[in-house]
C-alpha positions in Angstrom: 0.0 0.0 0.0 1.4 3.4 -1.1 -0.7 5.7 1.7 -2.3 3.6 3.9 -1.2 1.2 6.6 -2.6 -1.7 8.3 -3.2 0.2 11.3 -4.6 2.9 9.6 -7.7 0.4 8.2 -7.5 -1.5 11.7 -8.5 2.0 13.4 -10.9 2.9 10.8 -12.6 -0.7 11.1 -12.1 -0.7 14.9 -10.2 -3.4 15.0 -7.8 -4.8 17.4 -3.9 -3.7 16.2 -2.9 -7.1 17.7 -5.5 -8.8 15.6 -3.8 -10.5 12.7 -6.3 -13.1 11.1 -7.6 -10.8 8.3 -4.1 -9.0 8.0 -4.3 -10.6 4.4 -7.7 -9.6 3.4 -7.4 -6.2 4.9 -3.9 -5.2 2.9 -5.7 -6.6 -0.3 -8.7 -4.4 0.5 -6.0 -1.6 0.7 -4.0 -2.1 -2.9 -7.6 -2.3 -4.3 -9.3 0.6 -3.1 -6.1 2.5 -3.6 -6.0 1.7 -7.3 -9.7 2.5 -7.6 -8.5 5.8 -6.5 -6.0 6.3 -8.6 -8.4 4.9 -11.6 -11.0 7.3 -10.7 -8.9 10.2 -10.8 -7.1 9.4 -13.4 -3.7 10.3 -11.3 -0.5 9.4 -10.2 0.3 8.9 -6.4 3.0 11.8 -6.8 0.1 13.5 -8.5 -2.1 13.2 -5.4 0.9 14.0 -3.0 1.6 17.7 -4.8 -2.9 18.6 -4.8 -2.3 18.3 -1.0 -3.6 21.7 0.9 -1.6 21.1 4.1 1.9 20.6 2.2 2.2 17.6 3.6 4.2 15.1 1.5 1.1 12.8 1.4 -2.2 12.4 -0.6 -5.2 15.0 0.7 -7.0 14.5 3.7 -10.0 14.0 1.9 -8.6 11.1 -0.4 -7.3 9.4 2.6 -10.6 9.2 4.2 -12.2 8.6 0.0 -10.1 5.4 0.4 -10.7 3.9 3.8 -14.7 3.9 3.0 -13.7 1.5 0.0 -11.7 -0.2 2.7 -14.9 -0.6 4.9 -17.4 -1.2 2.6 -15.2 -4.2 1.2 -14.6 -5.5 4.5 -18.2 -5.0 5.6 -19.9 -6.2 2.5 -17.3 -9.2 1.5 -20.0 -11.6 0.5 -21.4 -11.8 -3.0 -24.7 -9.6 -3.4 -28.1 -9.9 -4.8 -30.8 -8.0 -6.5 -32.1 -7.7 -3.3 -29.2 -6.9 -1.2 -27.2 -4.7 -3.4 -24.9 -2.1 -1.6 -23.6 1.3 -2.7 -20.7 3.3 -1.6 -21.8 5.9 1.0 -22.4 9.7 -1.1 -19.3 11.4 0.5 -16.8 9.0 -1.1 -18.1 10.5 -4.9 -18.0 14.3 -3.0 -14.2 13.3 -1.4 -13.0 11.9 -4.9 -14.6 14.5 -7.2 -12.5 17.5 -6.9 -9.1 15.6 -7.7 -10.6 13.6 -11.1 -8.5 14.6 -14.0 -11.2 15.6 -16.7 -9.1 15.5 -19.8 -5.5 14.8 -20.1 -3.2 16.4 -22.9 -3.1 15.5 -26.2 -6.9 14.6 -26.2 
């Protein structure tokens, strides 16, 4: 993972930081919803780093907490879903991510 840790998700999830049993799952939840991020936006990490408002030499607040609700929603909603049970993610993830999507890139 290129921004977030394992303790990072574990706090988010409230899980134990001495729980390892879904270290696995919960670092592949991680690399996913970091990609998705840096699909979405159509970015690079270092990209993401330099939009930063704090000058902080990592990625906006906002995309931090953009990537641990893919993080939770994963973990929460693991299991395959039906037409009945479908899940979205939350509304503030599309009002986190929005600002930092790249809408046309050059040459295009």
């Amino acid at each position: 993972m290129k921004w977030l840790t394992l303790n990072d998700i574990k706090d988010q999830l409230r899980i134990e930081h001495d729980y390892t049993d879904d270290d696995a799952i919960l670092t592949r939840y991680g690399n996913s919803a970091e990609a998705t991020v840096l699909n979405i936006t159509g970015r690079t990490f270092d990209e993401l780093k330099a939009m930063n408002p704090t000058g902080e030499d990592a990625i906006p607040p906002d995309l931090f907490e953009a990537t641990v609700m893919l993080v939770t929603e994963s973990y929460q909603h693991r299991s395959p879903a039906s037409m009945q049970q479908l899940y979205v993610i939350p509304c503030g993830f599309d009002m986190k991510i929005k600002p930092y999507i790249r809408l046309a890139t050059a040459g295009q």
